[in-house]
C-alpha positions as CSV (number, residue, x, y, z in Angstrom):
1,X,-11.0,10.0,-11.9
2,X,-9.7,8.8,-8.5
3,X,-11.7,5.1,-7.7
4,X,-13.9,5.1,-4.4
5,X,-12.7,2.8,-1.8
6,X,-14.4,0.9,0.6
7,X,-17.8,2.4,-0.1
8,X,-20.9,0.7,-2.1
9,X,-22.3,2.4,-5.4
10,X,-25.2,1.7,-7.9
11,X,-24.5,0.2,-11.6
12,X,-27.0,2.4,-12.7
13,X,-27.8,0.1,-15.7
14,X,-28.5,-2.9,-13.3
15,X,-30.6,-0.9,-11.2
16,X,-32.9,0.8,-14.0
17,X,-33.1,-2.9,-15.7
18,X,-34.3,-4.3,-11.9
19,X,-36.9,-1.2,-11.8
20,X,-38.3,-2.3,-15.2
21,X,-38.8,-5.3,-13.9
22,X,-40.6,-4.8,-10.6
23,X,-43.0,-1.8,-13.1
24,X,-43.8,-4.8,-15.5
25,X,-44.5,-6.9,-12.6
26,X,-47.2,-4.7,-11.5
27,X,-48.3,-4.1,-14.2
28,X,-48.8,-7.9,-14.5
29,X,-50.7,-8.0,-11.6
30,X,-53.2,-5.7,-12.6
31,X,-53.6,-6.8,-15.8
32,X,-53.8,-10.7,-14.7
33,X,-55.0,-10.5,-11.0
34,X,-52.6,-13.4,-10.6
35,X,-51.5,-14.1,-6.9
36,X,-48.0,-15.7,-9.0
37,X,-47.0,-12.1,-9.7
38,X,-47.9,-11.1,-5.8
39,X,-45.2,-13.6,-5.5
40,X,-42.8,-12.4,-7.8
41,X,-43.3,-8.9,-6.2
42,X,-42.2,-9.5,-2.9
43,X,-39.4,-11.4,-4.2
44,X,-38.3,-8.6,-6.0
45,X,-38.8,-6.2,-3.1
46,X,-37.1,-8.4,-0.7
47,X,-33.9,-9.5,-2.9
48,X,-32.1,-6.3,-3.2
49,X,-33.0,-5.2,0.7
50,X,-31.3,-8.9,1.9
51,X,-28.5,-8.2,-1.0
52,X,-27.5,-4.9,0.4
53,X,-27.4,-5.8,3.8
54,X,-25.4,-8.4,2.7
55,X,-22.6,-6.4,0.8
56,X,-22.2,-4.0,4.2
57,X,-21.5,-6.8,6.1
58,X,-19.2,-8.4,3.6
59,X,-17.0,-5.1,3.6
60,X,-16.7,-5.7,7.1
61,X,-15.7,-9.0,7.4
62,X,-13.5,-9.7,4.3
63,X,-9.6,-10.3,4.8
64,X,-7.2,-10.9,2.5
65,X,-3.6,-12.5,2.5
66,X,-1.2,-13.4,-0.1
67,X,1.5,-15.9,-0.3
68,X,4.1,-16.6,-2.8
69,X,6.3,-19.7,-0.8
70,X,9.3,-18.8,-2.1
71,X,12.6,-15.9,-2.4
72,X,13.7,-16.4,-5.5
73,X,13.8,-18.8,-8.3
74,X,15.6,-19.7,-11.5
75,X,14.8,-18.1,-15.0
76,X,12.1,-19.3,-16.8
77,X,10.6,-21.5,-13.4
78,X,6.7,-21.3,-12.8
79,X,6.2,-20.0,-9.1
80,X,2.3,-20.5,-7.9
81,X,1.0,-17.3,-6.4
82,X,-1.4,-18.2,-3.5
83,X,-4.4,-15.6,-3.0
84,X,-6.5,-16.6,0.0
85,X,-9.8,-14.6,0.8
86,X,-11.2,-15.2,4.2
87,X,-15.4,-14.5,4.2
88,X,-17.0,-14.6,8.1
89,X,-20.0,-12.9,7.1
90,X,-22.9,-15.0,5.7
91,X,-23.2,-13.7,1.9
92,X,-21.3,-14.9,-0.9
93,X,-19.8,-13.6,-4.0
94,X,-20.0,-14.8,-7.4
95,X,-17.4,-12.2,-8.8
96,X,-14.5,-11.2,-7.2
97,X,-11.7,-9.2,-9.2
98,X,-8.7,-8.4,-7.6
99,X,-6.4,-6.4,-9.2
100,X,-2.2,-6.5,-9.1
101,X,1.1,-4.8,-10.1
102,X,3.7,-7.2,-11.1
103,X,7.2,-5.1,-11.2
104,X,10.5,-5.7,-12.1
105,X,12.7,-3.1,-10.0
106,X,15.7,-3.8,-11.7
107,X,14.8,-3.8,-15.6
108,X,12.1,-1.1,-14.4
109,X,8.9,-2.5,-16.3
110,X,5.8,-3.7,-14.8
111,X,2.0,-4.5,-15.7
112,X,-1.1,-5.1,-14.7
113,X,-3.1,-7.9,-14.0
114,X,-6.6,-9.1,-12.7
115,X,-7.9,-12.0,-11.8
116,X,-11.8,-13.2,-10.6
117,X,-12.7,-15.6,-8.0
118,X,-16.0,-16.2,-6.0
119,X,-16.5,-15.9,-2.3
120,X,-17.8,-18.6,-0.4
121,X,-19.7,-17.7,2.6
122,X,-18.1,-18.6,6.3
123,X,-15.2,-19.6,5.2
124,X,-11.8,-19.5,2.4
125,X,-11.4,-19.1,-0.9
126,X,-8.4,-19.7,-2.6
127,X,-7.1,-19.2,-6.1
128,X,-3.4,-20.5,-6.7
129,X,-2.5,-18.5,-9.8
130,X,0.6,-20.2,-12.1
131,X,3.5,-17.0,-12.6
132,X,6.4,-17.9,-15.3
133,X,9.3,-15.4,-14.8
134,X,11.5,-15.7,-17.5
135,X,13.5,-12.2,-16.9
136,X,16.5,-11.8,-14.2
137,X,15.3,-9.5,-11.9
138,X,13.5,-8.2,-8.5
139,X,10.0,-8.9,-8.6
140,X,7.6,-6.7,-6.3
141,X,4.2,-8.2,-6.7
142,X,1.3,-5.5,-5.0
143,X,-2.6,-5.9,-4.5
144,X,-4.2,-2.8,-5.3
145,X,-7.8,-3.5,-4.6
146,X,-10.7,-6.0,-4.9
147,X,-13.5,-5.1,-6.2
148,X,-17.6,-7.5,-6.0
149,X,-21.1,-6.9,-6.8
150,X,-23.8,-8.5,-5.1
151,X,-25.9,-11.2,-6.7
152,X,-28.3,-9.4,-8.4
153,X,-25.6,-7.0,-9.8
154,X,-27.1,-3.7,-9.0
155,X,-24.2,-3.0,-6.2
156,X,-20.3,-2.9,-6.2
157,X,-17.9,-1.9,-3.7
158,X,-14.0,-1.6,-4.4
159,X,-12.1,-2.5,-1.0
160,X,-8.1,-1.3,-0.7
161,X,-6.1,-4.6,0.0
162,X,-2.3,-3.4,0.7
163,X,-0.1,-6.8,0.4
164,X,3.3,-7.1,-1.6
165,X,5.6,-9.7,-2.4
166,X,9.1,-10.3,-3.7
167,X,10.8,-12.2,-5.6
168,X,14.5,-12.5,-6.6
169,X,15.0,-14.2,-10.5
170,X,18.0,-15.7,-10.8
171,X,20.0,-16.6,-13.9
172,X,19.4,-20.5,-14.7
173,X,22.3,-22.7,-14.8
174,X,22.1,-24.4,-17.6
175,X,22.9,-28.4,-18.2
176,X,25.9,-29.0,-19.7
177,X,27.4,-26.0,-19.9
178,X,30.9,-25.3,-18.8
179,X,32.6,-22.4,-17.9
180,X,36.5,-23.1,-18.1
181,X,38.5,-21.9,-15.3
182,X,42.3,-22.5,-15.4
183,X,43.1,-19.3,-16.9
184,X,40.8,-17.7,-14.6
185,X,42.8,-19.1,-11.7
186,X,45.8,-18.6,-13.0
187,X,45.5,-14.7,-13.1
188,X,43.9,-14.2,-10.3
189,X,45.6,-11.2,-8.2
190,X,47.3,-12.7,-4.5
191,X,46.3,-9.7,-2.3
192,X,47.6,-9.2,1.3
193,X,45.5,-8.3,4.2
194,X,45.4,-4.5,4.5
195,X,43.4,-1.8,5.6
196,X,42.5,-0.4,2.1
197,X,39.0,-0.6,0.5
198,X,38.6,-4.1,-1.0
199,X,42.2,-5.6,-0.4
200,X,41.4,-8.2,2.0
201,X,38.6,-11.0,2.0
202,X,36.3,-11.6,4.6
203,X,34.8,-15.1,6.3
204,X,32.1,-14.9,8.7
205,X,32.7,-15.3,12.0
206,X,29.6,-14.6,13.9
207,X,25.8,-13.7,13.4
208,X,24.3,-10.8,15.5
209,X,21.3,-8.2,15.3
210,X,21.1,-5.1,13.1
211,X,23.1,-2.1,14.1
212,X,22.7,1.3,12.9
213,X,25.8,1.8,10.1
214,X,26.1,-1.8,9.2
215,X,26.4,-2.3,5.6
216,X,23.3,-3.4,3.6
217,X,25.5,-6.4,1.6
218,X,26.4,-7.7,5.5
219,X,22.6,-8.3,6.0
220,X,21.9,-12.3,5.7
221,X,18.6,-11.9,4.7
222,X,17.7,-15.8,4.7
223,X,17.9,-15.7,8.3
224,X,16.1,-12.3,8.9
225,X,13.2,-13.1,7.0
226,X,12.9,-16.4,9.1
227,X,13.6,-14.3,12.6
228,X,11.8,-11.0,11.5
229,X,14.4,-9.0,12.4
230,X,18.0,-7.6,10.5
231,X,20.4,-10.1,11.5
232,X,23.9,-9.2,10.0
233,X,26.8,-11.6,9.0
234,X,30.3,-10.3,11.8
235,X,33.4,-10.8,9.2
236,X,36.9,-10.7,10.0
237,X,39.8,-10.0,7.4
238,X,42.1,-13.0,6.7
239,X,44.5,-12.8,3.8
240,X,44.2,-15.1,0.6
241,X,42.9,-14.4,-2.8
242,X,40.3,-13.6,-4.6
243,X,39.2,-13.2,-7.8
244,X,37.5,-10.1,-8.9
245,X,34.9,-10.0,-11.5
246,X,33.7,-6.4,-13.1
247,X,30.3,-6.9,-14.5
248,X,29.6,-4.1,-17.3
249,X,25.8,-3.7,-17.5
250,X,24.2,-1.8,-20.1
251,X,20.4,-0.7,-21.3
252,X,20.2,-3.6,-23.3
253,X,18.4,-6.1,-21.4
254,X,19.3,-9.0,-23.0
255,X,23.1,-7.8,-22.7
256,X,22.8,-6.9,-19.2
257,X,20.5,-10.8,-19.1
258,X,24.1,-12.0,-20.7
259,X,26.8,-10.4,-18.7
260,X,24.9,-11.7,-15.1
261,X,24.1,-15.6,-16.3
262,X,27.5,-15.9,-17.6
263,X,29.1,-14.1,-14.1
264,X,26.7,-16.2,-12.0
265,X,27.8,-19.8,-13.3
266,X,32.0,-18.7,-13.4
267,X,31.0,-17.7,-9.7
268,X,29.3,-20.9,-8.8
269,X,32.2,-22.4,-10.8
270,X,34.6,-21.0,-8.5
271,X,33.7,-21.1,-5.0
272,X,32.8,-24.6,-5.7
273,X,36.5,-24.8,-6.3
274,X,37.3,-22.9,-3.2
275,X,38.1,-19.9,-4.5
276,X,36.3,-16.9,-3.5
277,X,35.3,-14.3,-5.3
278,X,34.3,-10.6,-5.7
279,X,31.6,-8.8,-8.3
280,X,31.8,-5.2,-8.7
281,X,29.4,-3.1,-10.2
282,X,29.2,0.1,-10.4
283,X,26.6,2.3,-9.0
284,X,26.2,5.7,-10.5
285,X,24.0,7.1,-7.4
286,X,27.3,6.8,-5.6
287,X,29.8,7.3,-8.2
288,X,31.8,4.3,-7.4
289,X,31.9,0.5,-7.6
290,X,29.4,-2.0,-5.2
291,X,31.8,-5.0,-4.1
292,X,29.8,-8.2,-3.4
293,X,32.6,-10.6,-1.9
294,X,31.3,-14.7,-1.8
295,X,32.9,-17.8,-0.8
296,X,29.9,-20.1,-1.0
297,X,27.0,-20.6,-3.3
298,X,24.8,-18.9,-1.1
299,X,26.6,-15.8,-1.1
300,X,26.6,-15.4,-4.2
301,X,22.8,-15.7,-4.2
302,X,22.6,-13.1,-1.8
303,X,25.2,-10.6,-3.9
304,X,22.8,-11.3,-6.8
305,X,19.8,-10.4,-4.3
306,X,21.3,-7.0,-3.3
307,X,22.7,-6.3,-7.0
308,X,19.1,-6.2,-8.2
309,X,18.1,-3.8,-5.7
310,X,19.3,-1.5,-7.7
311,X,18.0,-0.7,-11.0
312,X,19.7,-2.0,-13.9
313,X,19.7,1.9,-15.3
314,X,21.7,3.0,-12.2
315,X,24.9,0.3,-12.9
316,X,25.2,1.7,-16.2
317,X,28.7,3.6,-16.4
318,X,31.7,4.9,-18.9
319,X,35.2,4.2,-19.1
320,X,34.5,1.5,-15.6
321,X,38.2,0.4,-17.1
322,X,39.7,3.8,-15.9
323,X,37.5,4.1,-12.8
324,X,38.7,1.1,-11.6
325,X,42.7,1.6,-12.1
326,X,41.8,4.7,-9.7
327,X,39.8,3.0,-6.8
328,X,41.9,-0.7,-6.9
329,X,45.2,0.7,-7.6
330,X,46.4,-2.5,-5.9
331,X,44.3,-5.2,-7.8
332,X,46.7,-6.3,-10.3
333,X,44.2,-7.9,-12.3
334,X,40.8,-9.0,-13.1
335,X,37.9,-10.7,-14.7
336,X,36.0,-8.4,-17.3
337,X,32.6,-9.9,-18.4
338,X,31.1,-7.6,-20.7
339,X,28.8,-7.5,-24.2
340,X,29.9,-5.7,-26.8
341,X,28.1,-5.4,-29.6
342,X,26.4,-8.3,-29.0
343,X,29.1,-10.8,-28.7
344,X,29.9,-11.6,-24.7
345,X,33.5,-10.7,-23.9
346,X,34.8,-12.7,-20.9
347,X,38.5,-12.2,-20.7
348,X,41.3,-11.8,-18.2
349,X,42.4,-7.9,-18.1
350,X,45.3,-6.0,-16.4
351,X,45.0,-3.6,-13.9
352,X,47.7,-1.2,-15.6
């Protein structure tokens, strides 16, 4: 049964229990010819005439924002959501329920929560709720509705709020953990600037708007979101090398959880040695692989950012080994960071 919005309705249970009330206050009055329960009677009369006024002009007046401070944030780290409920009219709430959608876009899971707050009349209210994310991920938080009674509990209205967040999880780095890197270095392929798909790496040479046909993974979202507009990252080709990193996701979401923390830190590991390098996943919705090139920490944020766009369901492929001797028949070789059966496999390959 579809929920009304932004209309009051009756709890029928209040409102027969209030009318029991008001009967056996008569009744008291005739029986005790007391001006007490005259009193009471024009209390009762009054209260819910004042409370519904009340409730029309709260539906009116009653904003709502949400704030969650941050982009992303490390496995396992609590993130405060702020909820802020601005109240001009001059009747407060007691009970305020607002309802949310926490989804992870990549993993594809989500649930439901709700939370109660009072509103204070002619002015804020604010409720900073505690959020632990301990899955990698793309969080979309969404507020669905709020829903208050009046005081005497015998009206409700349910108001549509439409607000969303995001939130990129990223895997945390761990304290003493190495990731060796010689023979990484050693084996990475030399590859000369050339025209062919992914055989030249890219610096950024300049910062303009949004055009039309720009590619998505050129966006530098930091800056946008600060701007509110596209901006997009201007590269140029210069030769050098690379090392190229083919992350093998699966259904398993602790695998999947495995094969990104362990490609994140050898990627931090690396640029902070001034090598750059390039994750490719592969994208089944276009049937080939999604090249995230990164020569800074930051960029490798970013290629994390736009690889969770994607759901983890649609990087899932077969035989990526084969696929990729046919689109990099160049790359002579490359860093495979899979889990197989389990066990996580991080070992040089040849591109033969």
């Amino acid at each position: 049964m579809e929920k009304s919005k932004n209309k009051l309705s009756w709890r029928p249970g209040r409102l027969f229990m209030y009318l029991f009330l008001l009967v056996l206050d008569f009744f008291m009055i005739w029986f005790l010819r007391n001006y007490f329960w005259w009193i009471i009677a024009v209390v009762l009369l009054l209260l819910p005439v004042v409370s519904i006024i009340g409730m029309v002009r709260l539906r009116k007046e009653l904003s709502f924002s949400l704030g969650i401070g941050k982009m992303s944030a490390e496995a396992g780290e609590v993130v405060p959501l702020e909820i802020r409920l601005h109240n001009s009219a001059w009747y407060p709430v007691l009970d305020c329920r607002i309802s949310f959608r926490l989804a992870n876009t990549f993993l594809d899971n989500s649930s439901e929560l709700t939370v109660a707050m009072p509103i204070r009349l002619f002015g804020d209210s604010f409720l900073r709720l505690p959020l632990e994310f301990r899955d990698l991920g793309r969080f979309q938080i969404n507020v669905q509705d709020c829903l208050f009674q009046d005081l005497l509990g015998i009206v409700r209205c349910r108001l549509p709020f439409q607000a969303e967040k995001e939130l990129f999880v990223l895997p945390k780095e761990e304290e003493g953990k190495e990731h060796p890197t010689e023979e990484f270095l050693s084996g990475a392929a030399e590859t000369e600037e050339s025209k062919q798909k992914g055989s030249d790496f890219s610096e950024v040479s300049d910062i303009r708007e949004y055009i039309p046909g720009d590619r998505i993974r050129d966006i530098h979202w930091k800056l946008s979101a600060k701007q509110e507009t596209l901006m997009v990252k201007e590269r140029v080709s210069v030769a050098g090398s690379e090392l190229v990193l083919l992350l093998s996701l699966s259904g398993d979401k602790d695998a999947s959880e495995k094969v990104l923390e362990e490609a994140f830190g050898i990627g931090k590991t690396l640029v902070l040695q001034r090598m750059p390098v390039c994750f490719l996943c592969w994208n089944s919705n276009l049937f080939q692989f999604d090249e995230y090139r990164c020569g800074s920490e930051q960029e490798i944020k970013e290629a994390f950012f736009e690889i969770y766009r994607i759901p983890v369901r649609d990087h899932i492929g077969e035989n990526l080994d084969g696929f990729l001797k046919n689109c990099y028949p160049f790359l002579k070789t490359y860093l495979s960071i899979e889990d197989r059966e389990g066990e996580l496999q991080v070992e040089m390959c040849e591109n033969v």
